[in-house]
TORPA-4810 file (N, C-alpha, C, O; in nm, 3 decimals):
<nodes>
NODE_1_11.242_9.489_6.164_11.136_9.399_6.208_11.009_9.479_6.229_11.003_9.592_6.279_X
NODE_2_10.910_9.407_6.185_10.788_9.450_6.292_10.740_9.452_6.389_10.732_9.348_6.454_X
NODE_3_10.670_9.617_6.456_10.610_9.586_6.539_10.468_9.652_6.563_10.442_9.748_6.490_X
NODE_4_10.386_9.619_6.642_10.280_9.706_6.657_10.264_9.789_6.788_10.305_9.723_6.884_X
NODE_5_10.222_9.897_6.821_10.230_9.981_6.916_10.060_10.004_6.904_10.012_10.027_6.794_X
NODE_6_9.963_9.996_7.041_9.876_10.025_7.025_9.834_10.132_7.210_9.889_10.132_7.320_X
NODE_7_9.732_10.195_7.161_9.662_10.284_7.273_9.552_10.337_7.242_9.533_10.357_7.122_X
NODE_8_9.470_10.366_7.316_9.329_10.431_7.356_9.298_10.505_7.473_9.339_10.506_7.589_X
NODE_9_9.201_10.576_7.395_9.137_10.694_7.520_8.985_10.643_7.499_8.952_10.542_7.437_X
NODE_10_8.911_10.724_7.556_8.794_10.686_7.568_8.661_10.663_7.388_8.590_10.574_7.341_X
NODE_11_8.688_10.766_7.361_8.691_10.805_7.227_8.795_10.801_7.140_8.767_10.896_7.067_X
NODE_12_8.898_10.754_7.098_9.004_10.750_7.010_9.110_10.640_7.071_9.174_10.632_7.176_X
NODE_13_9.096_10.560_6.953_9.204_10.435_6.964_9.269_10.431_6.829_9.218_10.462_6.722_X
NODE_14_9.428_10.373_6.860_9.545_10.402_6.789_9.573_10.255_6.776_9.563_10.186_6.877_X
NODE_15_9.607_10.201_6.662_9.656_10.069_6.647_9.781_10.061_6.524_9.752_10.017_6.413_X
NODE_16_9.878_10.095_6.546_9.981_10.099_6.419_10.055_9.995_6.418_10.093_9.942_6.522_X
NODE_17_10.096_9.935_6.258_10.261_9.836_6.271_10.331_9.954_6.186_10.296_10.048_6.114_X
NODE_18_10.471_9.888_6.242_10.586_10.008_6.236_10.676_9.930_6.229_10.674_9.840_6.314_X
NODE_19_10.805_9.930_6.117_10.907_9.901_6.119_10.986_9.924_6.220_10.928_9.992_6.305_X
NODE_20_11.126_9.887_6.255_11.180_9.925_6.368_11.344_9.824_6.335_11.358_9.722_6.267_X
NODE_21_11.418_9.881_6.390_11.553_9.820_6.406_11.549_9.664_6.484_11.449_9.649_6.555_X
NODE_22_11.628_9.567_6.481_11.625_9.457_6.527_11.635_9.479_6.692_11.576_9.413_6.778_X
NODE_23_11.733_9.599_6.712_11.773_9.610_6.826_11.705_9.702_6.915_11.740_9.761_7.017_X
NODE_24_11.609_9.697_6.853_11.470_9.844_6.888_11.444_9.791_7.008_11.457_9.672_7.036_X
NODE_25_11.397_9.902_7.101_11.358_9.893_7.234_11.188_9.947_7.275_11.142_10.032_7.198_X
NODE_26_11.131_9.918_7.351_11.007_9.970_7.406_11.006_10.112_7.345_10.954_10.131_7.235_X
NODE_27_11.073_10.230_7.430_11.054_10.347_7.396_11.107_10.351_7.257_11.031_10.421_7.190_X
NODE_28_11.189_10.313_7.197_11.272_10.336_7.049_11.110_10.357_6.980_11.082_10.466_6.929_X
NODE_29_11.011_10.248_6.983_10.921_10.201_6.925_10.832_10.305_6.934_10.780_10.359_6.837_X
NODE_30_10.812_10.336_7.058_10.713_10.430_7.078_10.730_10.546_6.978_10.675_10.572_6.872_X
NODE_31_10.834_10.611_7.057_10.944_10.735_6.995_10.934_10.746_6.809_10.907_10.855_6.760_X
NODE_32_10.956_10.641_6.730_10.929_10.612_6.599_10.821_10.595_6.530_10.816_10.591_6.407_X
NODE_33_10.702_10.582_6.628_10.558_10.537_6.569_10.501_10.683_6.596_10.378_10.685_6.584_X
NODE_34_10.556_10.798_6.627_10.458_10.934_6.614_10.361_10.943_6.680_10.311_11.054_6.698_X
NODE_35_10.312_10.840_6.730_10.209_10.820_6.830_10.243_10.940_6.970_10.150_10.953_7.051_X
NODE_36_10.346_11.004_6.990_10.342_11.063_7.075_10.331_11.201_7.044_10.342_11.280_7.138_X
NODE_37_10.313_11.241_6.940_10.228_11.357_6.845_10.121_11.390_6.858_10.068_11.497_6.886_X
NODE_38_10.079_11.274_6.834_9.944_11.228_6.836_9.881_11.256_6.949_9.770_11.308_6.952_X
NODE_39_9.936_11.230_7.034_9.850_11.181_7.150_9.985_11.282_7.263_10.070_11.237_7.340_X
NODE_40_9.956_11.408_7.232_10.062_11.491_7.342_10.065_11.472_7.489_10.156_11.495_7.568_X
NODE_41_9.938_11.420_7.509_9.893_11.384_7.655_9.974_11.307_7.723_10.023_11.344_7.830_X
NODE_42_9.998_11.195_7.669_10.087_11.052_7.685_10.259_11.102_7.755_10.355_11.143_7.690_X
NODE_43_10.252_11.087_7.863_10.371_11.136_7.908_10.443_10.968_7.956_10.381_10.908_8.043_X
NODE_44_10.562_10.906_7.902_10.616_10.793_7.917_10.667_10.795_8.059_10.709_10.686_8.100_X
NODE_45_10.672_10.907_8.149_10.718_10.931_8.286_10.657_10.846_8.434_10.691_10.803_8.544_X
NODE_46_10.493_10.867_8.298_10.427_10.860_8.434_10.313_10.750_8.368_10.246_10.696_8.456_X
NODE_47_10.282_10.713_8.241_10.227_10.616_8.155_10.311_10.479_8.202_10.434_10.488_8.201_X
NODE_48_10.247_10.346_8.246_10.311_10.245_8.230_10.273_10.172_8.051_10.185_10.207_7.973_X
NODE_49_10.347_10.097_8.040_10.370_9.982_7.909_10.359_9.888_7.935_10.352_9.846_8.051_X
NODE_50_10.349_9.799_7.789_10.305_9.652_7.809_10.391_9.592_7.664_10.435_9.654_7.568_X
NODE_51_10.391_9.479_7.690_10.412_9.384_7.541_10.293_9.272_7.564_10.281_9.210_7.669_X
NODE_52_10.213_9.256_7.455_10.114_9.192_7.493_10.004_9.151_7.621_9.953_9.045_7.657_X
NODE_53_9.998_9.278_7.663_9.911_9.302_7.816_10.047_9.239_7.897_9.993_9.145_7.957_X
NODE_54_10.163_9.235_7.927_10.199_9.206_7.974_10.325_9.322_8.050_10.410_9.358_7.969_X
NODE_55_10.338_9.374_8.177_10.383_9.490_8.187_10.516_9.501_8.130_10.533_9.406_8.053_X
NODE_56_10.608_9.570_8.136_10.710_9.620_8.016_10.776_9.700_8.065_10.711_9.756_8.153_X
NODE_57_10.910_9.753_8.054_11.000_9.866_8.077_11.040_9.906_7.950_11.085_9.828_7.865_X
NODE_58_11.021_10.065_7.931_11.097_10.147_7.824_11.189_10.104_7.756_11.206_10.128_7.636_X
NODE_59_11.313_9.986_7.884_11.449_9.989_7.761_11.391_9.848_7.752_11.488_9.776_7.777_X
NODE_60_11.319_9.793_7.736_11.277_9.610_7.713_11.322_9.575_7.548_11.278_9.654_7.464_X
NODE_61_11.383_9.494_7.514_11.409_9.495_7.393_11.321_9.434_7.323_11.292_9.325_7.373_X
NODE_62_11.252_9.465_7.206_11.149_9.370_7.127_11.172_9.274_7.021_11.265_9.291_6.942_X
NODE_63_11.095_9.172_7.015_11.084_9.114_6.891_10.966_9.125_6.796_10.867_9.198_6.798_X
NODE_64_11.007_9.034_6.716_10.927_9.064_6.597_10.823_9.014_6.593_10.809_8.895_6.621_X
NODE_65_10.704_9.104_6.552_10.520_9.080_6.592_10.535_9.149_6.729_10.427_9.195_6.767_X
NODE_66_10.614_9.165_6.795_10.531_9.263_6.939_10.442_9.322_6.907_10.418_9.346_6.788_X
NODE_67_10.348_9.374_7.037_10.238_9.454_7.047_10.292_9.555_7.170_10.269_9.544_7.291_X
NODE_68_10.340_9.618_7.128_10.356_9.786_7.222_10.217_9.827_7.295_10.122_9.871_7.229_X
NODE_69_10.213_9.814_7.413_10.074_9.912_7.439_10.101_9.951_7.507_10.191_9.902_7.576_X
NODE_70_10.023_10.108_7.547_10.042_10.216_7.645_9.956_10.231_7.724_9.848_10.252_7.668_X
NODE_71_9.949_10.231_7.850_9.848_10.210_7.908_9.808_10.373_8.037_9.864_10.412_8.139_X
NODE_72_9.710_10.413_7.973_9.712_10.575_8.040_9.619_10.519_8.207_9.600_10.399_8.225_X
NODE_73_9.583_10.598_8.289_9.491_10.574_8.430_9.355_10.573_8.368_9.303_10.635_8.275_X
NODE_74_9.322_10.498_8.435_9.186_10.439_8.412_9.096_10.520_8.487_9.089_10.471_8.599_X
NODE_75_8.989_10.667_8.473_8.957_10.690_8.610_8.759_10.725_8.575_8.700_10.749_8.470_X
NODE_76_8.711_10.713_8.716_8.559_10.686_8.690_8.490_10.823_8.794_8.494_10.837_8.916_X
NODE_77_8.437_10.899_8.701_8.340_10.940_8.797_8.252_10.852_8.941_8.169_10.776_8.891_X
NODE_78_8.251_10.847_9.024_8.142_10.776_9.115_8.052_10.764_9.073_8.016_10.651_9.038_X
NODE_79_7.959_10.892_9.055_7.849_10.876_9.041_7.780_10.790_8.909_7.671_10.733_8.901_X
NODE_80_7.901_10.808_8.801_7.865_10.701_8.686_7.882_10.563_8.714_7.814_10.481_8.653_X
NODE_81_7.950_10.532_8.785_7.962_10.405_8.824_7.859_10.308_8.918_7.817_10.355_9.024_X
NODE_82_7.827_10.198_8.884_7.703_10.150_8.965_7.767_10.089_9.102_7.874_10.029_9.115_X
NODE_83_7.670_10.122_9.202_7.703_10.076_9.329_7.693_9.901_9.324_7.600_9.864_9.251_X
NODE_84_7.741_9.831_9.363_7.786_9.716_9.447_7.759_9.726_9.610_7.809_9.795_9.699_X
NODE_85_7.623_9.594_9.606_7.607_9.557_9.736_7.644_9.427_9.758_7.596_9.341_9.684_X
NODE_86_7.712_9.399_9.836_7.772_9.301_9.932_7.633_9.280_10.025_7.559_9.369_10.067_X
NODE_87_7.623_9.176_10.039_7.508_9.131_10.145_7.594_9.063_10.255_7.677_8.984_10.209_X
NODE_88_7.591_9.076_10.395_7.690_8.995_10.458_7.589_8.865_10.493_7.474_8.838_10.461_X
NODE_89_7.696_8.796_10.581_7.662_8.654_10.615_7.511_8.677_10.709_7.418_8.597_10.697_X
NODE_90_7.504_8.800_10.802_7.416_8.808_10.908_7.281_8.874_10.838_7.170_8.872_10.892_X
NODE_91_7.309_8.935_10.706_7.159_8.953_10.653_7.087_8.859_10.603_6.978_8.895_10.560_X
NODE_92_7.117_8.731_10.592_7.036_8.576_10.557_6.964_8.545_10.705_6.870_8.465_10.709_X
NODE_93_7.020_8.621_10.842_6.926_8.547_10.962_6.806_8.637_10.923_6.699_8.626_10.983_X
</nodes>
């Protein structure tokens, strides 16, 4: 069956379909799509998963058309990030 396995970094995004056994699992998928070659960083330990944005466990079994995605930490400098002001209720008196 098919499936697709996808991930991104900030600069570099991965979108593959990949054959796979009927009885293929989350990681099987991963594990088979080379994507973890690719992308040495990607540690499945500590990376959560998805099937269609939807969260996922390693042994989840797939069907056919899944979308595998890997989802690495999301993280922001402060200072790049724009501040947010909240005005409270008592700065309108």
């Amino acid at each position: 069956m098919q499936v697709g396995i996808a991930y991104s970094e900030p600069v570099n995004q991965l979108w593959l379909r990949i054959e796979v056994p009927e009885e293929a699992t989350v990681q099987l998928a991963i594990e088979q799509s080379g994507i973890l070659n690719k992308f040495p960083c990607i540690d499945l330990s500590a990376y959560k998963v998805g099937i269609f944005g939807k969260m996922a466990e390693l042994d989840d079994k797939l069907k056919p058309g899944d979308r595998v995605e890997i989802y690495r930490a999301i993280t922001a400098a402060p200072a790049t990030v724009p501040r947010r002001v909240f005005a409270s209720e008592d700065d309108d008196e």
